[in-house]
Backbone bond lengths (Angstrom), bond angles and torsions (degrees), N, CA, C in turn:
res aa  C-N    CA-C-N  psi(-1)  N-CA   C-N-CA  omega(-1)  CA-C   N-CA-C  phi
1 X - - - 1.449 - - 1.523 111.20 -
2 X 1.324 115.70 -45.51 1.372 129.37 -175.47 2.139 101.57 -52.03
3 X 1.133 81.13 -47.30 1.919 94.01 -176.68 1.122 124.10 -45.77
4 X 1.606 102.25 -51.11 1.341 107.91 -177.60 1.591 122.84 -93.79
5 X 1.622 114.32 -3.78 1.125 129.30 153.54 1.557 112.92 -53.10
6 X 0.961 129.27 -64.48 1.739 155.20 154.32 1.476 90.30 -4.86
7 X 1.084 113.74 -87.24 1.430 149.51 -165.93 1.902 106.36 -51.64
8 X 1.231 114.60 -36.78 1.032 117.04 174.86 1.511 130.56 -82.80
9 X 1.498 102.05 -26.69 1.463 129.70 -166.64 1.823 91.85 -99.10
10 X 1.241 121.42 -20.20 1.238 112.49 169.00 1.317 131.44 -104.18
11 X 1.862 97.13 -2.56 1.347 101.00 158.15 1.333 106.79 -82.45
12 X 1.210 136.60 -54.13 1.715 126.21 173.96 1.372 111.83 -49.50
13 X 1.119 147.04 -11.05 1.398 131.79 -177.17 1.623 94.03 -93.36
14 X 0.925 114.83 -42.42 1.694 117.45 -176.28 1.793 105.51 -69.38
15 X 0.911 119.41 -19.71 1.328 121.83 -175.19 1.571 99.49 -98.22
16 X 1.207 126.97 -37.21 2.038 124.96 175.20 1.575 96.31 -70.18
17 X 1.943 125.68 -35.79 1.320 110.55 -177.87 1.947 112.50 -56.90
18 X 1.766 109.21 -44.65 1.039 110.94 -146.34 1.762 87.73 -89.54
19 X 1.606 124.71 9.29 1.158 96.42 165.67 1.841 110.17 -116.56
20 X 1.636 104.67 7.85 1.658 113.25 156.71 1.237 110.91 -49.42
21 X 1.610 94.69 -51.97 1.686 103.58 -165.31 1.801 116.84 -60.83
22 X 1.690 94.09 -53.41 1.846 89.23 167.15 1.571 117.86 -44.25
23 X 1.035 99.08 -66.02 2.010 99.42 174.73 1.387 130.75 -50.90
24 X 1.294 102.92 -7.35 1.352 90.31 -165.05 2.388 86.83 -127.86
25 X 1.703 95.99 -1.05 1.623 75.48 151.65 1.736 116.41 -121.48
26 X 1.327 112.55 20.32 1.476 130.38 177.36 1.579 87.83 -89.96
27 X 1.095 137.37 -67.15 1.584 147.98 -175.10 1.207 82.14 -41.49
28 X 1.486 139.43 -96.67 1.550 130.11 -150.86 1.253 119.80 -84.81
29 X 1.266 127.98 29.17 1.436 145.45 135.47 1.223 108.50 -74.45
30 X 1.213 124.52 -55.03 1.469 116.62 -170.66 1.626 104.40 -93.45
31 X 0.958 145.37 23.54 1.396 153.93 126.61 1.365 118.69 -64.15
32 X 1.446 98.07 -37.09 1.697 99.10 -173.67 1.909 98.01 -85.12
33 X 1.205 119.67 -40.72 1.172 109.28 177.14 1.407 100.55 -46.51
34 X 1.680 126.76 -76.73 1.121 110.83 -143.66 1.137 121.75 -57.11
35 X 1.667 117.08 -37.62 1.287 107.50 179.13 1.459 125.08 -62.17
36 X 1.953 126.02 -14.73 1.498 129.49 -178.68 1.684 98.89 -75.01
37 X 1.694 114.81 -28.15 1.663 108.04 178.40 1.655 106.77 -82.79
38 X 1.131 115.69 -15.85 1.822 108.86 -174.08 1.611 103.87 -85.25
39 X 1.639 103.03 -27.76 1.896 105.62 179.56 1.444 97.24 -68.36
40 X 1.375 151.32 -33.74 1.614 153.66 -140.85 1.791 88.83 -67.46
41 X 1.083 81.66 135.48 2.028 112.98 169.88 1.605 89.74 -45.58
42 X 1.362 132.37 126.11 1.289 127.53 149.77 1.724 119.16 -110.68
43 X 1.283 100.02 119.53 1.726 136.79 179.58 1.264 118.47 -83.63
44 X 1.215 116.94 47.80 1.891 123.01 177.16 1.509 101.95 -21.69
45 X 1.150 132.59 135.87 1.369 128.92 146.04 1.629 122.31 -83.93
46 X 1.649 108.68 149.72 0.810 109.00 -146.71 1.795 116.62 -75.75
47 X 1.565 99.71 -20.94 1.627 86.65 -179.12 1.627 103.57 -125.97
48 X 1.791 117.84 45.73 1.398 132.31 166.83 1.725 97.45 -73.71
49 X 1.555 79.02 131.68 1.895 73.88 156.43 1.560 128.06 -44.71
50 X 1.396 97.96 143.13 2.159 89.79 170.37 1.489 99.15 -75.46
51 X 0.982 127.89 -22.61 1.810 111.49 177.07 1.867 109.14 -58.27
52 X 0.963 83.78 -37.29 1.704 87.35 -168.68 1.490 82.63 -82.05
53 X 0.971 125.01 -75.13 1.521 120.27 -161.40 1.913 127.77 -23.40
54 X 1.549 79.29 -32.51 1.783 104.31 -165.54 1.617 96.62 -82.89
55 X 1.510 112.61 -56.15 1.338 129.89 158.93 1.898 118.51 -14.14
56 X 1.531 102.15 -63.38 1.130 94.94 167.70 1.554 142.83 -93.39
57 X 1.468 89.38 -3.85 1.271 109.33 164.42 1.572 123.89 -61.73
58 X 1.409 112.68 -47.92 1.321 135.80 167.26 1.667 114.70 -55.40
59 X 1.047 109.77 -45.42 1.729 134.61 -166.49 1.718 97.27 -70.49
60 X 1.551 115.86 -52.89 1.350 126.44 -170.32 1.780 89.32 -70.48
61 X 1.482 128.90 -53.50 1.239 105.02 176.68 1.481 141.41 -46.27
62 X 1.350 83.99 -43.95 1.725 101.82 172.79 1.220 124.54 -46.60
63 X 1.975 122.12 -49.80 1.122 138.85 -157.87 1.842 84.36 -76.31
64 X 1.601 127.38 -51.13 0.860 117.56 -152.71 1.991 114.61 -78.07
65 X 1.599 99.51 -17.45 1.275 111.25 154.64 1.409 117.15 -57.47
66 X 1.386 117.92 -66.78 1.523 118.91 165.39 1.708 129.21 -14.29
67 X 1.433 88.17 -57.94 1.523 116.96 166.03 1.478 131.19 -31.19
68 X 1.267 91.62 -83.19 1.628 110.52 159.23 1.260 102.28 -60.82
69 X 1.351 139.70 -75.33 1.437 102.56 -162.63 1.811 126.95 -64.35
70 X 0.818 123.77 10.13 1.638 139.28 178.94 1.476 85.21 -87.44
71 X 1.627 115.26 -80.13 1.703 116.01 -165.51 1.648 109.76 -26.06
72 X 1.488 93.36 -54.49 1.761 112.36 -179.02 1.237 128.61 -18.56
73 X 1.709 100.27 -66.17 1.501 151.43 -165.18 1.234 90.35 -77.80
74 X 1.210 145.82 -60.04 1.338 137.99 -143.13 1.771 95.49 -103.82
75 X 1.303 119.22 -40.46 1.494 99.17 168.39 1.635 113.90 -83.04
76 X 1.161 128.84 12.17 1.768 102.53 161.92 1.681 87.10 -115.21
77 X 1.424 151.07 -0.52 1.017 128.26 105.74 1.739 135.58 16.08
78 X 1.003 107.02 -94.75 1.232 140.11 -176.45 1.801 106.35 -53.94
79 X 1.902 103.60 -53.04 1.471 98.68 170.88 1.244 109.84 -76.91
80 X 1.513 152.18 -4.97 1.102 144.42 -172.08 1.534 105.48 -73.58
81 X 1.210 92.75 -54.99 2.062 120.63 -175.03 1.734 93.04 -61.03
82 X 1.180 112.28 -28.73 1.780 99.49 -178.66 1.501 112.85 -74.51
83 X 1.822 89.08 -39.37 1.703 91.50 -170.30 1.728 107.57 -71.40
84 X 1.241 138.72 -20.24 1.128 158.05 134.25 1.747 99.69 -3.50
85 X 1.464 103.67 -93.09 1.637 103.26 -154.76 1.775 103.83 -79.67
């Protein structure tokens, strides 16, 4: 009984690792997106409102703030988990 307890409890731990791992490289995928859409050349058009204009101006900063701080997070991340094993 003990055995297959073992066996069971180490199939669920291996299965919460391999779904850390999805989440946590879906998370810095979509960090990395935002910050590659907040870097994009922005091309005001010429007769957009300036509210909107400013709007996305602001918005593209943000995402690219977002960005960097995800990259950040996920590489001292990464050295923490090294200094770990």
């Amino acid at each position: 009984m003990a055995d297959s307890s073992k066996k069971v409890a180490e199939a669920i731990g291996h299965t919460l690792a391999h779904v850390q791992d999805g989440v946590d490289f879906f998370i810095d995928w979509g960090f990395k997106a935002l910050k590659k859409v907040g870097k994009e050349k922005f091309v005001p058009q010429k007769d957009e409102n300036q509210y909107l204009r400013t709007t996305k101006k602001v918005s593209r900063n943000v995402l690219t703030f977002l960005g960097e701080a995800g990259d950040s997070f996920y590489k001292k991340y990464q050295e923490l988990k090294a200094k770990k094993q």
